[in-house]
C-alpha positions in Angstrom: -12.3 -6.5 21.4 -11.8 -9.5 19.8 -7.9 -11.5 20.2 -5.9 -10.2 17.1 -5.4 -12.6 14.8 -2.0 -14.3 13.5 -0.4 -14.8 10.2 0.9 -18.2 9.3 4.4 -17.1 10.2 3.5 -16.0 13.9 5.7 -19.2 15.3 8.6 -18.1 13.3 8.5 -14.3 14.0 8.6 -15.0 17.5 11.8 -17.7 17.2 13.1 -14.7 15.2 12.5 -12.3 18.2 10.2 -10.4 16.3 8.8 -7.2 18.4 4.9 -7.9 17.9 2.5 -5.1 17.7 -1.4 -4.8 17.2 -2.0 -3.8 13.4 -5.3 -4.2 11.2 -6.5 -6.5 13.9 -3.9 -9.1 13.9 -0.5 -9.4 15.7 2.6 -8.2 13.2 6.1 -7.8 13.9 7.2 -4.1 13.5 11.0 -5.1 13.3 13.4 -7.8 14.5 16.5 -8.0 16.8 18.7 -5.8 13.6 16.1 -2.8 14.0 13.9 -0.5 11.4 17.1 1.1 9.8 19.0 -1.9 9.4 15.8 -3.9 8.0 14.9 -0.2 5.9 18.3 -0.5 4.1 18.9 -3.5 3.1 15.6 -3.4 1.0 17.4 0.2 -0.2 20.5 -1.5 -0.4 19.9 -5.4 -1.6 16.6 -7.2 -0.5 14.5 -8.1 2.4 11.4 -9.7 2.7 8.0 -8.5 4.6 5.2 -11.1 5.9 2.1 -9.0 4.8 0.0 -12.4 4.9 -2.3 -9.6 6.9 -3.5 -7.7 4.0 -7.4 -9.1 2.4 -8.0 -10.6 -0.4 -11.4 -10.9 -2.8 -11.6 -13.1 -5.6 -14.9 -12.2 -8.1 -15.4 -15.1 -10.7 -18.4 -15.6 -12.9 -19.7 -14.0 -16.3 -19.9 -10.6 -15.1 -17.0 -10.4 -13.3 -15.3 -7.4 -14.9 -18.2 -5.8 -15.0 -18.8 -6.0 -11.4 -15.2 -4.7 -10.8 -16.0 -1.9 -13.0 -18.5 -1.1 -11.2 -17.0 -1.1 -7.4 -13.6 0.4 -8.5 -12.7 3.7 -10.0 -9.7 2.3 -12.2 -10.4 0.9 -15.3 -10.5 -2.9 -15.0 -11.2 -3.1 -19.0 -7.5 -1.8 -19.8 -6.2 -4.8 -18.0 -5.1 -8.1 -20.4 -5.6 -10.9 -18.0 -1.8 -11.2 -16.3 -1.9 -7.6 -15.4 -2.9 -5.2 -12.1 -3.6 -1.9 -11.1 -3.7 0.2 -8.3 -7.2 1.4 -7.8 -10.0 2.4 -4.7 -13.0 1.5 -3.7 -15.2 4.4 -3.3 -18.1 6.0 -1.3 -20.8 8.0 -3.2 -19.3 10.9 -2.0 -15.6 9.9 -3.6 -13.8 9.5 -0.6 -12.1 6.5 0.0 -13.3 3.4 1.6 -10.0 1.7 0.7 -7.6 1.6 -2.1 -6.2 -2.0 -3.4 -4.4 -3.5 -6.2 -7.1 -5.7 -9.0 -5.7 -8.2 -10.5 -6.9 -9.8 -13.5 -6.9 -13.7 -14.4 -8.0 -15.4 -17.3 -11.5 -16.6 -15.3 -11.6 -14.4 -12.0 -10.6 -11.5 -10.8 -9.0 -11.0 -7.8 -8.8 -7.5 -4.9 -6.3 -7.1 -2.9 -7.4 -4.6 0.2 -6.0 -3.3 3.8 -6.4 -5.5 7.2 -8.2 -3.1 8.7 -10.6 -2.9 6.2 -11.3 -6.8 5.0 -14.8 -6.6 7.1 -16.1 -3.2 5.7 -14.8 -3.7 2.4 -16.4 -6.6 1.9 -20.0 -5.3 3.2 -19.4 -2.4 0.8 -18.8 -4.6 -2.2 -21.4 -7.3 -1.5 -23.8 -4.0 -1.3 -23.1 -3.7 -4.8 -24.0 -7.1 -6.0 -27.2 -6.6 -7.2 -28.3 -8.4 -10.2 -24.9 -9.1 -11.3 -24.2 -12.9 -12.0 -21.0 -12.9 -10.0 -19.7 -15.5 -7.0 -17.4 -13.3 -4.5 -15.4 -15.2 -2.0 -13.6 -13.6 0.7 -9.8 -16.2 1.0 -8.3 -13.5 2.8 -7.6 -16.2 5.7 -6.4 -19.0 3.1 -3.8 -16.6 1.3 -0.4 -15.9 2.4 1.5 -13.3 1.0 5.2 -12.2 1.0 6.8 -8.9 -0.5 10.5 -9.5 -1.8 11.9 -6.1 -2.0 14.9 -4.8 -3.6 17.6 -4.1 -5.8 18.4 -8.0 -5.2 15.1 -9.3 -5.6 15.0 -10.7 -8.7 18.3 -12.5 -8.5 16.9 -13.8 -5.0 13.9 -15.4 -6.9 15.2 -16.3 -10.2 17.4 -19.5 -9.2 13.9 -20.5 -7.2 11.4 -20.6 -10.0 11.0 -21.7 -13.7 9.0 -19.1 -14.1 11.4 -16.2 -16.1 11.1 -13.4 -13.4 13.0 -11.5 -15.3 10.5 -11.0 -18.0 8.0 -10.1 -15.7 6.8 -6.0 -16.2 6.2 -3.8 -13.2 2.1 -4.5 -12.4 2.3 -7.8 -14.0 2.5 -11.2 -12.6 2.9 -14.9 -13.4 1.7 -18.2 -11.8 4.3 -20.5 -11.2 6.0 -22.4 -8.5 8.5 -20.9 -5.9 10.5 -23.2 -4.3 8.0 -26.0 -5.2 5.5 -23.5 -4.0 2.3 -23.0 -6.3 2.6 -19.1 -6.5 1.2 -16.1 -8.2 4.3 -13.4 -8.5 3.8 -10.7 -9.1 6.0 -7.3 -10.1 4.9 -5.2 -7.2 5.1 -3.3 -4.1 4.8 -0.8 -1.1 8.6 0.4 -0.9 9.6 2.3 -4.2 12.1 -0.3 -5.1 11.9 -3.1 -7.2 10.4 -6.4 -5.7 8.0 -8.9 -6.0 5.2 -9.9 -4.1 3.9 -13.6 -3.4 0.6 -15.3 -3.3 0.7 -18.9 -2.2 -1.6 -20.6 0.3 -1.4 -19.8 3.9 -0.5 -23.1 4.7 2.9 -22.7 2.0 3.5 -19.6 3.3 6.4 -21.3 5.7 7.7 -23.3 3.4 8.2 -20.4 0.8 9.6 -18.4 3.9 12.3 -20.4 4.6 13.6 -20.3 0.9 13.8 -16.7 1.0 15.0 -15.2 4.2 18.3 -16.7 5.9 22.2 -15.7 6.1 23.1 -15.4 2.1 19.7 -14.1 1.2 17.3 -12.1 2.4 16.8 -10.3 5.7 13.3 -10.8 7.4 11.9 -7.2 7.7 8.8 -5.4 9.7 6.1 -3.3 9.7 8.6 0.1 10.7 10.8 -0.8 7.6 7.8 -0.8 5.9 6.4 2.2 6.9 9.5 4.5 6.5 9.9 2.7 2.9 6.4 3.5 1.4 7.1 7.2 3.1 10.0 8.2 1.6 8.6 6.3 -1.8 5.4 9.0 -1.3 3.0 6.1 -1.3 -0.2 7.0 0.8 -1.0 4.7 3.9 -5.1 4.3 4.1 -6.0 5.4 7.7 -3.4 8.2 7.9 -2.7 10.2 4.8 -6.4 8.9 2.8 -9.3 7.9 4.4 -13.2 8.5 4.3 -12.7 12.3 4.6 -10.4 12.4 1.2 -11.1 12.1 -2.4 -8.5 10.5 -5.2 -8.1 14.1 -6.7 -7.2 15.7 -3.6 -4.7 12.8 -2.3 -2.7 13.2 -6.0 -4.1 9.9 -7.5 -6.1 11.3 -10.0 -4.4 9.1 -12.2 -6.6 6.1 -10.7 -9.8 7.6 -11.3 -11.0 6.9 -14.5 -14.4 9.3 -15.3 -14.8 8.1 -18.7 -14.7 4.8 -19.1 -18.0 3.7 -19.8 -19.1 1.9 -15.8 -21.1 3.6 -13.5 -19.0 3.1 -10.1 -19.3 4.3 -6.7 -18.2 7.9 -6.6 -18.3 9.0 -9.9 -20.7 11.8 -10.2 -19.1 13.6 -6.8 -15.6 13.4 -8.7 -16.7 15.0 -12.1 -18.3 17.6 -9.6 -15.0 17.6 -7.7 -13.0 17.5 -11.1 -15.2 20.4 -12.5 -14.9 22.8 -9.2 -11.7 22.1 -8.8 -10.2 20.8 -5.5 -9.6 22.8 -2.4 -6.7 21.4 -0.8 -3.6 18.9 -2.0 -1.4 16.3 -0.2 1.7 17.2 0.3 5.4 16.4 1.2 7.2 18.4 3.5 10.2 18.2 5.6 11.2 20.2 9.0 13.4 23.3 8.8 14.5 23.0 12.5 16.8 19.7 13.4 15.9 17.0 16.1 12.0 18.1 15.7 10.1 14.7 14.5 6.3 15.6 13.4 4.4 12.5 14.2 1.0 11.7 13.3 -2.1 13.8 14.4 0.1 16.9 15.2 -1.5 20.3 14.0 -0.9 21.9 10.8 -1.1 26.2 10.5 -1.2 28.2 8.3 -0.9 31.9 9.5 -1.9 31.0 12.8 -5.0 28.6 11.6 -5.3 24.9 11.9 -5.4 23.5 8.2 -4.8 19.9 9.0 -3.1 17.2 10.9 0.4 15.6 10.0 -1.2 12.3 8.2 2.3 10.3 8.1 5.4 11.9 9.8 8.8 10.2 11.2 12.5 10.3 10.9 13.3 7.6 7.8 17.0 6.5 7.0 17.9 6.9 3.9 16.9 10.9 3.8 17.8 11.0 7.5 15.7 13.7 8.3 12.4 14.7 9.5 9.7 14.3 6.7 5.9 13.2 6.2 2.8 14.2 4.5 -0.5 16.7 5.0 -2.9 18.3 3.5 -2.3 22.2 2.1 -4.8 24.7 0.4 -4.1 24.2 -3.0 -2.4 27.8 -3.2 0.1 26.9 -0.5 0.8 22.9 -2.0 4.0 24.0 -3.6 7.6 23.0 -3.2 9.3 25.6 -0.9 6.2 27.2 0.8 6.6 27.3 4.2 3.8 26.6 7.4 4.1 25.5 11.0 3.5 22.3 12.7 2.5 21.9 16.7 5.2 19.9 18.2 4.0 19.0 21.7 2.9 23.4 22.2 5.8 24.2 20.3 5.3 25.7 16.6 8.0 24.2 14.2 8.6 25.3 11.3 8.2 23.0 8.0 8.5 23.7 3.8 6.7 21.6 0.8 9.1 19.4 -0.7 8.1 17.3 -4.3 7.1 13.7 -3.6 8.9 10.9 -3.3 11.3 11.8 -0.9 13.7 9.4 -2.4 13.5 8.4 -6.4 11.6 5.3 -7.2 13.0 2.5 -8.7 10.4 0.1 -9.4 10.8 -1.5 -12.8 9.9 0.7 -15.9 
């Protein structure tokens, strides 16, 4: 095993007293001295801001950039205007997931944003695809820092920081522009169903544009549990839990991402018009437990009528619906709101019901 690595903000997690953990191969603070449901509402509440400096990042430049992207993606990269992103996946030839990510498109590049644990295999997968295509991929996941400024009070946070109009920024578009003297790309996104931004600088600014942000006044440093509960109650999958290699767009609910007609041959795409045609077989769900003080955690077993269907993907207690929720994977018949199944809770069976994602009402910007 190698040493995980560190973000540029290890040094000041640890004066924080950040409680470290191993995730996607580098060391990440899951919450500070205030604790998950503290950190979990102010983001609900106001703002806080996450160090996901982790995550990967791919920039494709070149002539046939978009093309290329096209190509490796299932979203279609041609309905972006150059100051726009999307949520999207890279595929296997079977339509299963090898990650999803966000595309962002420049005026001259393109740029992926993927998962930690996936920067190596990602990478391999895309460079697979290369081929003849007059494209120059560079992997800056290790020169990019990135923060996520989440909240209600995000954008007044930010606003009195930058000449860049926040304001006028739409949901899944972003800006360049300076932060706190900070050359940044900010962009109207994130994992936590609220509104927020997230920021792009270089690793080595990273600091510098950490300090403007988080402190008594502003905004409350937050970790990896916040996060978690956050994206769960917004209904947001997490890859390596509720989508993975075994799951197909259509069958995790994004067949919204998945674009069958728009003119590129990418990865997947005749196994999801077969999927698409045949219809899937099973849905991913949200549920919640019927019995209190029972928590379904991940890898417990899901039954229906006495047979294992599934495991729980993602399952905890979160704050703000203060009960015991998370997400699995129903035959299609049984994927409805109110139908009821069982869930082994250390040899115990508990009983659970389908309930409509999100869990809680997003409020990103319209």
């Amino acid at each position: 095993m190698e040493s995980p690595k560190r973000t540029p903000l290890y040094k000041i997690h640890m004066t924080l007293g950040a409680k470290m953990v191993p995730f996607g191969g580098y060391e990440m603070p899951v919450s500070y001295p205030s604790g998950i449901a503290a950190e979990h509402r102010a983001v609900r509440e106001r703002v806080g801001v996450f160090d996901v400096s982790h995550m990967g990042e791919f920039e494709v430049s070149g002539p046939d950039r978009n093309a290329f992207v096209q190509r490796a993606t299932c979203n279609d990269v041609g309905a972006l205007r150059p100051g726009q992103a999307q949520y999207s996946a890279i595929l296997t030839d079977q339509g299963t997931f090898v990650d999803d990510c966000l595309v962002y498109r420049f005026e001259d590049r393109v740029m992926l944003v993927v998962n930690a644990a996936n920067i190596a295999q990602d990478w391999d997968h895309i460079v697979a695809q290369k081929r003849g295509a007059n494209v120059r991929l560079r992997d800056i996941s290790d020169q990019t820092g990135l923060l996520a400024v989440q909240g209600p009070a995000a954008e007044t946070l930010l606003a009195p920081l930058t000449t860049v109009g926040v304001a006028m920024i739409p949901y899944y578009h972003f800006a360049q522009g300076k932060v706190a003297g900070v050359e940044c790309f900010i962009s109207r996104t994130g994992y936590t169903g609220e509104d927020g931004f997230e920021l792009y600088a270089r690793a080595a600014d990273t600091e510098t544009l950490w300090h403007a942000l988080v402190g008594a006044g502003r905004a409350g440093p937050c970790g990896l549990g916040a996060r978690d509960t956050l994206r769960l109650e917004a209904g947001y999958p997490l890859y390596g839990s509720d989508i993975d290699a075994g799951v197909t767009p259509y069958e995790a609910g994004l067949g919204w991402i998945v674009k069958l007609d728009k003119g590129a041959d990418f990865t997947g795409l005749a196994a999801l018009k077969r999927q698409k045609l045949d219809g899937v077989k099973r849905r991913l769900v949200g549920f919640k437990l019927v019995e209190p003080k029972v928590v379904a955690r991940h890898g417990y077993g899901v039954y229906l009528d006495g047979t294992q269907v599934d495991v729980v993907r993602s399952g905890t207690v979160t704050p703000t619906v203060n009960c015991a929720i998370g997400m699995t994977y129903l035959p299609v018949a049984h994927a409805k709101p109110g139908a009821g199944f069982a869930i082994d809770v250390r040899g115990k069976r508990a009983a659970a019901e389908v309930v409509a994602l999100p869990f809680v009402p997003r409020r990103t910007k319209k």
